[in-house]
C-alpha positions as CSV (number, residue, x, y, z in Angstrom):
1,X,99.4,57.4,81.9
2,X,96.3,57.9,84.4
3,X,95.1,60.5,87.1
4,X,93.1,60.1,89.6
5,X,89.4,61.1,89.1
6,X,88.3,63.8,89.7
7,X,84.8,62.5,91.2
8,X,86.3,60.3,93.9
9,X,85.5,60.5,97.6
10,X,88.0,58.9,100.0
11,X,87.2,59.4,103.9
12,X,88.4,57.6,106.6
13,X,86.3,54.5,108.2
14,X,86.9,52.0,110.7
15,X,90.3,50.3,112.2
16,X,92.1,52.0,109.6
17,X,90.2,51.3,107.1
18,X,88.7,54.0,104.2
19,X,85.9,54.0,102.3
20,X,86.3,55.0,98.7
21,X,83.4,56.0,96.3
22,X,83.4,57.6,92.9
23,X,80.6,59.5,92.0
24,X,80.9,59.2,88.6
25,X,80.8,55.0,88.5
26,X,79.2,54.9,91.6
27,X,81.6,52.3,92.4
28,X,82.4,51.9,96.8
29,X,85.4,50.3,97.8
30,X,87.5,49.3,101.0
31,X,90.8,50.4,101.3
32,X,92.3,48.4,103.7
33,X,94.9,50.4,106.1
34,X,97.8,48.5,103.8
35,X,96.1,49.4,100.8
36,X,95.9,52.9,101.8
37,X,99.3,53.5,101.9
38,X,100.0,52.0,98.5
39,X,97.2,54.9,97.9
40,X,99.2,57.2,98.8
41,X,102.2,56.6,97.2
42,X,100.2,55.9,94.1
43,X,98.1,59.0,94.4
44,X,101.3,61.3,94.6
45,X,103.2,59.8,91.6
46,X,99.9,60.3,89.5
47,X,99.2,63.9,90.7
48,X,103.2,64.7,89.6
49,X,102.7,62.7,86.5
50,X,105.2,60.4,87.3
51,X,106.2,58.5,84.5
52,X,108.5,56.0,85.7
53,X,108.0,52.3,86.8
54,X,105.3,51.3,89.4
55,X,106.4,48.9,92.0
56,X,103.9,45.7,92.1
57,X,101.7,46.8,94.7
58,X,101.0,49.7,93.1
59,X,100.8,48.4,90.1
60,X,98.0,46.1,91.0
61,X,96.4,48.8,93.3
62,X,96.0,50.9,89.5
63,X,94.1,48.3,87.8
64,X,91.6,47.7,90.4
65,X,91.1,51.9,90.7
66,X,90.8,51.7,86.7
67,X,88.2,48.9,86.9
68,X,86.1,51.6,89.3
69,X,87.0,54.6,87.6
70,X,88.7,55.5,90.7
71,X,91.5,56.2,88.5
72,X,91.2,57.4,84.2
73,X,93.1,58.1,81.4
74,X,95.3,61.1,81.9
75,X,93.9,63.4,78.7
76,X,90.4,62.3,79.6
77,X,88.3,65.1,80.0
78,X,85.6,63.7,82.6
79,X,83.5,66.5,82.7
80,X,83.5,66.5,78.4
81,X,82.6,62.8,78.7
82,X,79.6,63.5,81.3
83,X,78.4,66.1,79.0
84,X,78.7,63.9,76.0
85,X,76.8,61.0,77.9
86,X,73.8,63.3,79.1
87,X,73.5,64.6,75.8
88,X,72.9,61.8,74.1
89,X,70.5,60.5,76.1
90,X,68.6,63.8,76.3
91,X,67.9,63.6,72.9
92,X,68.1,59.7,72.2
93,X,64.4,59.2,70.1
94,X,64.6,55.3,70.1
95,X,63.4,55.1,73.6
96,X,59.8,56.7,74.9
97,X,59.0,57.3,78.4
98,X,55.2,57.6,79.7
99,X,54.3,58.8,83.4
100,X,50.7,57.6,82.5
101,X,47.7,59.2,85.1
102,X,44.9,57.0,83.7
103,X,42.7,59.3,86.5
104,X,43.5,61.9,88.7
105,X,40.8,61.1,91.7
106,X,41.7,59.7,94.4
107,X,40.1,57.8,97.3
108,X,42.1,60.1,99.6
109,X,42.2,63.7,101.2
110,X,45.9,64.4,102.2
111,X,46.0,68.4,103.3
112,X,49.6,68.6,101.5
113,X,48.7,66.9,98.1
114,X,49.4,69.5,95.4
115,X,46.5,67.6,92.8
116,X,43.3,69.3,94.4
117,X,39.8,67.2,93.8
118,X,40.0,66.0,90.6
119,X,37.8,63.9,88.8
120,X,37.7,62.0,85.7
121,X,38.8,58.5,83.9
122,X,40.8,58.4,81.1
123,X,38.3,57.8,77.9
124,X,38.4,54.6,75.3
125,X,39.3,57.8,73.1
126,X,42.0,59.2,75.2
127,X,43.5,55.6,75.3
128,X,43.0,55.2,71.8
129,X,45.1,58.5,71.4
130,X,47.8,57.6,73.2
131,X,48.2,54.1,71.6
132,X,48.1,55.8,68.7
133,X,50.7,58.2,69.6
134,X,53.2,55.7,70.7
135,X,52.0,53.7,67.0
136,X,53.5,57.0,65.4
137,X,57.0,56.5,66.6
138,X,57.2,52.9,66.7
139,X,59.4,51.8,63.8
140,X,61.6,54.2,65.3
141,X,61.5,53.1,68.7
142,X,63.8,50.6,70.9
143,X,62.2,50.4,74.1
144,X,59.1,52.2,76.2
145,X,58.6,52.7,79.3
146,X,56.0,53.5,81.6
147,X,55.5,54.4,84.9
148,X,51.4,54.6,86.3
149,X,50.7,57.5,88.2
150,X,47.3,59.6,89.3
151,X,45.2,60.6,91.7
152,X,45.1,57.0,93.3
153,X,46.0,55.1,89.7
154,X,44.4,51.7,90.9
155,X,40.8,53.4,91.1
156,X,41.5,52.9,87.4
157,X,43.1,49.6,87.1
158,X,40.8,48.4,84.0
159,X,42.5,51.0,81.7
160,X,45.9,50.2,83.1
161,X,45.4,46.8,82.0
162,X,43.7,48.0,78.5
163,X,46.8,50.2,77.7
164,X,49.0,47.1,78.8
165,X,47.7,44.7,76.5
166,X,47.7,47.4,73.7
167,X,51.2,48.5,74.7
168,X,52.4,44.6,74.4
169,X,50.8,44.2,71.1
170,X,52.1,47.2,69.7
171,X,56.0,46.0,70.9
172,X,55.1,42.6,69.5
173,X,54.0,44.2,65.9
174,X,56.7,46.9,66.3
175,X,59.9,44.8,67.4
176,X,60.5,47.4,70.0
177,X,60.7,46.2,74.2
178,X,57.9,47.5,77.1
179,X,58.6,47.4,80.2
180,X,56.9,49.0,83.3
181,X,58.8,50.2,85.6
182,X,56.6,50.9,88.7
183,X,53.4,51.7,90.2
184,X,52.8,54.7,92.2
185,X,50.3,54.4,95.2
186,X,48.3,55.2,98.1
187,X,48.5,51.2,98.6
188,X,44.6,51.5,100.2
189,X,43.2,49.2,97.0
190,X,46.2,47.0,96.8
191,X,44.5,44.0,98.0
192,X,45.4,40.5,96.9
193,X,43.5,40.4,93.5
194,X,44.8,43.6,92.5
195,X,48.2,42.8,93.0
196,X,47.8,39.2,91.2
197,X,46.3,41.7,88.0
198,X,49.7,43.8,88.8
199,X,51.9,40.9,88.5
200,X,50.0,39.9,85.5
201,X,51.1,43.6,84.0
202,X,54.3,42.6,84.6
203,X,54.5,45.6,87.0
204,X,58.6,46.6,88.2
205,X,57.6,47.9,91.9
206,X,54.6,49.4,94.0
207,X,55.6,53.0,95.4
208,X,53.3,53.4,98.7
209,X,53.3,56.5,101.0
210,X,53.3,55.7,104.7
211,X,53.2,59.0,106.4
212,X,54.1,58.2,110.1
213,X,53.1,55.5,112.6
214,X,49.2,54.5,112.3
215,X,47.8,57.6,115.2
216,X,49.6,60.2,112.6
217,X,49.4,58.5,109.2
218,X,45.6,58.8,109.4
219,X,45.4,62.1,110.1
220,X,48.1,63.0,106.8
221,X,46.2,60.6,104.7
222,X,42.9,59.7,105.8
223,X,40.4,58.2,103.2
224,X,37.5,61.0,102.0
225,X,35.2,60.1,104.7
226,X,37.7,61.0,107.4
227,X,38.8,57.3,108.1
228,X,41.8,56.4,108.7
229,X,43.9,54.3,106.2
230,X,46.8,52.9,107.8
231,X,45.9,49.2,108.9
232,X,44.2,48.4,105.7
233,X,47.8,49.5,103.7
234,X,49.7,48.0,105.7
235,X,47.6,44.4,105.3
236,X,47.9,44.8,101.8
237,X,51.4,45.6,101.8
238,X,52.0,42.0,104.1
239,X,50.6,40.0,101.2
240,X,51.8,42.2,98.5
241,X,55.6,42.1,99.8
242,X,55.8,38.6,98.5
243,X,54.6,39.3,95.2
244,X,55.9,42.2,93.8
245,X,58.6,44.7,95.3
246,X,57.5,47.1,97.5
247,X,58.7,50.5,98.2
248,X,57.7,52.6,101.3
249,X,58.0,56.1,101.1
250,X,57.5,58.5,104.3
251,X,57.3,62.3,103.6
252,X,59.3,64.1,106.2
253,X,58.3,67.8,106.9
254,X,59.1,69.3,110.3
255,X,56.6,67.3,112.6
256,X,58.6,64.4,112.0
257,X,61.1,63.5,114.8
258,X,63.5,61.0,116.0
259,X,60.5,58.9,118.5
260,X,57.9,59.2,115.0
261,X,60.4,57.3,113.3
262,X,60.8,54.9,115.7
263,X,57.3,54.3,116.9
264,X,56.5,53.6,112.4
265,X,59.4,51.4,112.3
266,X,58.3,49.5,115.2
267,X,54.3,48.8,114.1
268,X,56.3,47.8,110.3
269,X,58.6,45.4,111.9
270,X,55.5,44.2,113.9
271,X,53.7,43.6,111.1
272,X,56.6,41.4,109.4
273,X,57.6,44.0,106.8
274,X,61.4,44.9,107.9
275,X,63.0,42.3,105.4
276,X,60.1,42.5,103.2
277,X,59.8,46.0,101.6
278,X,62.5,49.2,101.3
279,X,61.9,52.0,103.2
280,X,62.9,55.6,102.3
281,X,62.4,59.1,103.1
282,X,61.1,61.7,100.4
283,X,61.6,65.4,100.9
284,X,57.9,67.3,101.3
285,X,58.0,70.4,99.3
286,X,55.7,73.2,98.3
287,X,56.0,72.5,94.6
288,X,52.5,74.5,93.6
289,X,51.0,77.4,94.8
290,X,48.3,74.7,96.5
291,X,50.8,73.6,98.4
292,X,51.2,77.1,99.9
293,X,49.5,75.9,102.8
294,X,52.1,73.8,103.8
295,X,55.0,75.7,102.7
296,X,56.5,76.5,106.4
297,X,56.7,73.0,107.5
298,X,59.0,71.7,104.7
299,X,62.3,71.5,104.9
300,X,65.4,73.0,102.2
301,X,67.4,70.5,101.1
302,X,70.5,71.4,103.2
303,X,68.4,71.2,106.5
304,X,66.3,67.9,105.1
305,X,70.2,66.4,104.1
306,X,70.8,66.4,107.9
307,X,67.3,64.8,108.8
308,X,67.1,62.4,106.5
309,X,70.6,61.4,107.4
310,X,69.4,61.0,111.1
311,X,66.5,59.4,110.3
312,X,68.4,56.5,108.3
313,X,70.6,56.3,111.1
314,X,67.8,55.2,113.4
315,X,66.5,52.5,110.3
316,X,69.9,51.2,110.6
317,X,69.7,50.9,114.5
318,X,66.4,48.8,113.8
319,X,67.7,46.1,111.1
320,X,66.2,47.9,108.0
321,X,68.3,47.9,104.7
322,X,69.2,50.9,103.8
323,X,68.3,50.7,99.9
324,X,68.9,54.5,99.2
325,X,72.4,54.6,97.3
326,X,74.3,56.7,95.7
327,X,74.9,55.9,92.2
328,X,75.4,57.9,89.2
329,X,72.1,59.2,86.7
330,X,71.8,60.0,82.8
331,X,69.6,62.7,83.7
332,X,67.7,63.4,87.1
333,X,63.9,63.2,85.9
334,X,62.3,63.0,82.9
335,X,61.7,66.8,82.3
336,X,65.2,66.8,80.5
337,X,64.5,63.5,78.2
338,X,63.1,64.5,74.9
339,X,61.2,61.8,74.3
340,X,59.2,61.8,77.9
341,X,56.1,62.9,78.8
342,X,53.6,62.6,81.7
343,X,50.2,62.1,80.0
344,X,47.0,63.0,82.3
345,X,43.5,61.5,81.9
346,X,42.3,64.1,78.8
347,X,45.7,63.2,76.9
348,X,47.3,66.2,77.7
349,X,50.8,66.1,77.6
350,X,53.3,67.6,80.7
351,X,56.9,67.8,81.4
352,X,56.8,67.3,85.3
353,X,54.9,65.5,87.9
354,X,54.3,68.9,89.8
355,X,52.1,69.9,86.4
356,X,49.9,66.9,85.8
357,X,46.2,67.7,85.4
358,X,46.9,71.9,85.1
359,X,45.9,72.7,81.6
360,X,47.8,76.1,82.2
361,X,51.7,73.6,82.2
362,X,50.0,71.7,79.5
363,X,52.5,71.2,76.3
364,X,50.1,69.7,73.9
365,X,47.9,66.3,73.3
366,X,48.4,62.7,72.5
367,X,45.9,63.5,69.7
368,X,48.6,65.5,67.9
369,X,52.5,65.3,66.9
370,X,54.6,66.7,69.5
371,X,55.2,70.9,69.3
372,X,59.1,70.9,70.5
373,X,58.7,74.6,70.1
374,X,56.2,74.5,72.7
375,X,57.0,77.1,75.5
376,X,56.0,74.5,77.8
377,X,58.4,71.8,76.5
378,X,61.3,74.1,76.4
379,X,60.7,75.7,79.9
380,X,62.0,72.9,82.0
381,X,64.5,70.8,79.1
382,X,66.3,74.4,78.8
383,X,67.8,73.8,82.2
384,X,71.2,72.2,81.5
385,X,73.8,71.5,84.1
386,X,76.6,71.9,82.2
387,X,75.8,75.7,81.8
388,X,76.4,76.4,85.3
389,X,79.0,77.1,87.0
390,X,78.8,75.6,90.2
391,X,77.5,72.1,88.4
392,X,80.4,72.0,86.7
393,X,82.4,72.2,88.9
394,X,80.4,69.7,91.7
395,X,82.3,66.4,92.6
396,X,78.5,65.1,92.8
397,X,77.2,66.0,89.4
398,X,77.3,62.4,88.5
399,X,74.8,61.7,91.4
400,X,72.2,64.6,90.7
401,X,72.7,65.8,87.5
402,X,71.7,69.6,89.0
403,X,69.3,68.5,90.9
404,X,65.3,69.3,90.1
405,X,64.7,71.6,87.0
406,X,61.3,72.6,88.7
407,X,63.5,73.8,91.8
408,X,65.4,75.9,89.5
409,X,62.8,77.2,86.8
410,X,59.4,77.7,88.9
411,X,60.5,78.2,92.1
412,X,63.2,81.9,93.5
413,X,65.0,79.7,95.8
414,X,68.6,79.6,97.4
415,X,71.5,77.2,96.5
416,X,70.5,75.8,99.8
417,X,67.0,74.5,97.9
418,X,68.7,73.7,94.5
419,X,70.8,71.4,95.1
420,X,70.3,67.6,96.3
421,X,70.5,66.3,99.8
422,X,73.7,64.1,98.6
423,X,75.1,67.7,98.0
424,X,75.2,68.0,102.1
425,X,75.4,64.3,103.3
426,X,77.4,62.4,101.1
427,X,80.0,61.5,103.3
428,X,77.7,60.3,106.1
429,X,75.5,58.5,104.5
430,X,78.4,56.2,102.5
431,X,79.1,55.2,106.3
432,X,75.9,54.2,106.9
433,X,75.2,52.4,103.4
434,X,78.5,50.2,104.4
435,X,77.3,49.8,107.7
436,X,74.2,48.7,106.6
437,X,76.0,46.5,103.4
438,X,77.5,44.9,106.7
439,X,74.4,44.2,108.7
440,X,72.7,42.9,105.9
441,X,75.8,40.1,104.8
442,X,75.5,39.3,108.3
443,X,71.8,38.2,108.1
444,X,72.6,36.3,105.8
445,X,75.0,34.3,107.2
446,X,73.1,33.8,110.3
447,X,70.2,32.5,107.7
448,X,72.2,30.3,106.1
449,X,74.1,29.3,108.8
450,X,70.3,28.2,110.6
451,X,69.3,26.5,107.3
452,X,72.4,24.1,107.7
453,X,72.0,23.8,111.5
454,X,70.2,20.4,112.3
């Protein structure tokens, strides 16, 4: 016997058509309008727990909801089996996870960035340290992972390579996998040679912050000296697009409107980079009291849902994939892993991206074993979904996982600020990810369709 799940979505779509998407697979579907009323029927027999024979269209209309968990076993318990799952991987010690800030200075002066001037390399010691403390857990260890992170990480791209090569030998020696899974970058020094050095590294993706069309970016994210940034990024990103993936990310706060958008999108299709890199919007928030400054500009997550959702709207409108999907997460960061840590240039060891380089949020070195009893470890991994409430009881908990434990823990905010954006747009935004599943399967046909044409 089955039931329907209890993380499904099911909204009406186009010429009788209905988009179905469960939250806890992450699996999207078409229901066709025939389909749907085999749905229907289906649905009612399995909400009465109908135990009698299924005709053959339902029949077959069950196995492919089983296949996407659109439809479980009757005495599942979802929610038991979603708590099980994000247990085990909290507290899963055969895989290590390293946000690595191998500097925290930066080439640039944004007025929003919550890292101050900071100076500073990470030391042959420091490195040492931290090979050493991955050494410590290796026999242990199935996998490692690590993402680079500063300050402007490629001002420091010689120790990225040295904790590379030690990283690979130590997996090689150790029998466990290393993999990195992504860059994260002002893009200003990503110039051909470095991006050849990142390929070498074997890097995942390039995270680059566009902030608006060139007249505003440069005033966001000019270079020390007051000049502007925005034509050498996006010349780097042209080569690098056909190297490595690239991901753009623009920082919405209220300044940002509909003819912004539109004027950036324009200037990256100019410059060739609409089928060539993802593009997609990150919510600017005042995570540290030096972000204060900024702090009435930015957007709650209920009001950002509804801009962001406007502002992928008009992406769509200009033939840009829409590569932000929903899809279900073990955990949402890595503040609720065990066995991650963000590691800044002295060794220092922090639970969040928000506290990298404050001594202050500091839970302990790379020169030493790991304090668990550490207030600072337990401040943020204490946060646990399952304990409230109205997590529990979310038909999105697959997709956020409660959202940001920062949000929560550091910051007297509303439900309004908790939760994430999917919380408020969910709906929407599946439209536009099939619309855009749509646009982009046509492309391709028109591609393929010229490559045959003679």
């Amino acid at each position: 016997m089955h039931k329907l799940s209890q993380f499904n979505h099911i909204q009406p779509w186009r010429d009788g058509c209905h988009l179905a998407f469960n939250a806890a697979s992450g699996a999207l579907a078409l229901i066709t309008s025939a389909n749907y009323a085999t749905y229907q029927r289906l649905s009612a027999k399995l909400a009465h727990g109908y135990s009698g024979a299924l005709d053959a269209e339902e029949e077959e209309l069950l196995g492919q909801l089983r296949y996407g968990h659109f439809a479980v076993e009757r005495d599942l318990s979802e929610l038991d089996w979603l708590k099980f799952r994000y247990r085990k991987v909290r507290y899963d010690s055969s895989s290590l996870g390293l946000v690595i800030a191998p500097t925290m200075a930066c080439n640039m002066a944004c007025p929003y960035c919550f890292e101050e001037n900071k100076k500073g390399r990470m030391s042959p010691r420091v490195v040492e340290g931290l090979i050493s403390f991955v050494e410590r857990q290796a026999k242990d260890l199935k996998d490692v992972e690590t993402t680079w992170y500063g300050g402007e990480p490629l001002l420091a791209l010689d120790i990225m390579e040295d904790i590379t090569a030690s990283m690979l030998d130590l997996a090689a020696e150790a029998g466990f996998t290393y993999a990195c899974s992504g860059v994260i970058s002002n893009g200003y020094l990503l110039d051909e040679p470095t991006t050849e050095r990142l390929r070498a590294m074997n890097v995942g993706q390039v995270q680059v912050t566009i902030d608006g069309p060139a007249r505003i970016h440069d005033t966001k994210r000019p270079l020390r000296n007051g000049r502007g940034t925005f034509e050498t990024i996006v010349r780097n990103l042209q080569q690098a697009a056909d190297k490595l993936p690239i991901v753009i990310r623009i920082n919405l706060d209220k300044s940002f409107t509909a003819e912004i958008i539109c004027e950036l999108l324009d200037e990256l299709e100019a410059a060739g980079l609409r089928n060539k890199a993802g593009v997609y919007f990150g919510q600017l928030e005042p995570a540290t009291k030096t972000c204060a400054n900024i702090a009435e500009s930015c957007y709650n997550a209920k009001s950002f849902s509804q801009t962001e959702l406007e502002f992928y709207r008009l992406l769509l409108d200009h033939g840009f994939y829409i590569q932000k999907l929903p899809h279900p997460i073990m955990t949402f960061c890595f503040a609720q892993l065990a066995n991650s840590f963000l590691v800044d240039p002295q060794g220092e060891l922090y639970r969040c991206f928000n506290y990298a380089g404050d001594p202050a949020h500091s839970m302990g070195n790379v020169q030493n074993a790991v304090n668990y009893r550490h207030p600072q470890f337990g401040h943020l991994f204490a946060f646990d979904p399952f304990e409230q409430p109205s997590c529990r009881s979310c038909n999105i908990l697959p997709l956020c996982m409660g959202s940001c434990p920062s949000r929560r823990m550091d910051r007297e905010v509303g439900e309004d600020e908790v939760c994430d954006s999917w919380k408020y747009n969910l709906e929407p935004m599946l439209e536009l990810v099939a619309l855009s599943r749509q646009q982009q399967a046509r492309q391709a046909a028109a591609g393929a369709a010229q490559e045959v044409t003679p």
